[in-house]
C-alpha positions in Angstrom: 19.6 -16.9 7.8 18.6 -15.7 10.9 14.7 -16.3 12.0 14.2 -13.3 14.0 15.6 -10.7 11.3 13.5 -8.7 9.2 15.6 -8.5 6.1 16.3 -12.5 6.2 12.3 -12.7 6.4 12.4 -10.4 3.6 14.6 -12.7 1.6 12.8 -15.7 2.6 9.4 -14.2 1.4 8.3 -14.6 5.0 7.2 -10.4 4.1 6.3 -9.2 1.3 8.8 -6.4 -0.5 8.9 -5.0 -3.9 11.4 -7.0 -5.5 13.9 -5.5 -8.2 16.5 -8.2 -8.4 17.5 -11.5 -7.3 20.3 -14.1 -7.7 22.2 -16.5 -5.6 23.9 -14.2 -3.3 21.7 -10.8 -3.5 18.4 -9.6 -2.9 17.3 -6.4 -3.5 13.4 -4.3 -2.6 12.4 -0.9 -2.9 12.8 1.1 0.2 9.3 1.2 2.2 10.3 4.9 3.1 11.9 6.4 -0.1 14.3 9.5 -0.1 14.8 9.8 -3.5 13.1 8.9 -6.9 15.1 5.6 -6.6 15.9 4.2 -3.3 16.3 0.4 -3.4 17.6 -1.7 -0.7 20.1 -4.0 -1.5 21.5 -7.5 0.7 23.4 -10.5 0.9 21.3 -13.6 1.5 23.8 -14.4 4.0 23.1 -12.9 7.5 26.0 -10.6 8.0 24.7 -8.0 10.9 26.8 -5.0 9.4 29.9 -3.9 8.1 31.9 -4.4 10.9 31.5 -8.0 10.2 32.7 -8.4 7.0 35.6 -11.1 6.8 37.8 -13.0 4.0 34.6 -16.2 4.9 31.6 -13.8 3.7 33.0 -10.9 1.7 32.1 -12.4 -1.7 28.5 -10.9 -0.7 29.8 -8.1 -0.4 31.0 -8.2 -4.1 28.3 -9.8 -5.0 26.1 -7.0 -3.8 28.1 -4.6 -5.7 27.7 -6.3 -9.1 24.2 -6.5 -8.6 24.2 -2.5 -7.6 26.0 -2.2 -11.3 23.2 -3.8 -12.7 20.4 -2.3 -10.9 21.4 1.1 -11.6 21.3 0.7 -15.4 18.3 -0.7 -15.2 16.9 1.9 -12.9 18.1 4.3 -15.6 20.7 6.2 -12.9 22.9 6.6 -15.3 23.9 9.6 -14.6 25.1 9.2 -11.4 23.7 7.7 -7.8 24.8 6.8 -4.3 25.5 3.7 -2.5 25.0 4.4 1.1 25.3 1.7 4.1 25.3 2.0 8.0 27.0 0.4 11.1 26.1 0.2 13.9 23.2 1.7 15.9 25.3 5.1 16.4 26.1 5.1 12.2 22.4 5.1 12.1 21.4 0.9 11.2 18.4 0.5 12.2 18.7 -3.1 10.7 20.7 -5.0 12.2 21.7 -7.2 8.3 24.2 -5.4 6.3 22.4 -3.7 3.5 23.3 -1.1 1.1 21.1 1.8 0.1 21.0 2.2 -4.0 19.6 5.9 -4.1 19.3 8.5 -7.2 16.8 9.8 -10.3 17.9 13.4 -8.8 21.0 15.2 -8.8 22.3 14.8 -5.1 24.3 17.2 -3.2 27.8 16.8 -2.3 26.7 16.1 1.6 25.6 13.1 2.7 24.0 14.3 6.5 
């Protein structure tokens, strides 16, 4: 964990979030600022600052995170279809500097992405 992040503060309970799952690698919140029906912010419990830092040490997060986005889904009835988004990098758009994924559906979305 690292003290001076806001998503590690998040999954320390440090602030509050809207929690929609938990385990022993994940944690995952509704998105403050939602684009879609669904958006739901998914993250490793370990600090990783973004993709770029994934390695053969910390990618079972990684996995982890997209089990938990399996689950989350179905539960979030997206059935149908969704998209898993994530950022690196302040020019990729991160504005958090803790590798998180972006869970977002409950519409039909269009083929772009920006």
């Amino acid at each position: 964990m690292n003290e001076n992040c806001l998503f590690c503060k998040i999954i320390g309970g440090s602030i509050p979030s809207s929690k929609v799952y938990e385990d022993e690698y994940v944690y995952a919140f509704r998105d403050i600022n939602p684009q879609a029906p669904v958006h739901v912010l998914v993250v490793p419990k370990a600090h990783i600052a973004s993709a770029a830092e994934i390695n053969t040490d910390n990618s079972v997060y990684v996995a982890k995170c997209f089990e938990a986005i399996t689950k989350i889904a179905a539960s979030e009835g997206l059935g149908s279809g969704y998209r898993v988004i994530t950022n690196c990098g302040e020019d990729g758009g991160q504005s958090v500097m803790h590798l998180h994924f972006h869970l977002i559906g409950g519409v039909k979305l269009g083929e772009k992405i920006i």
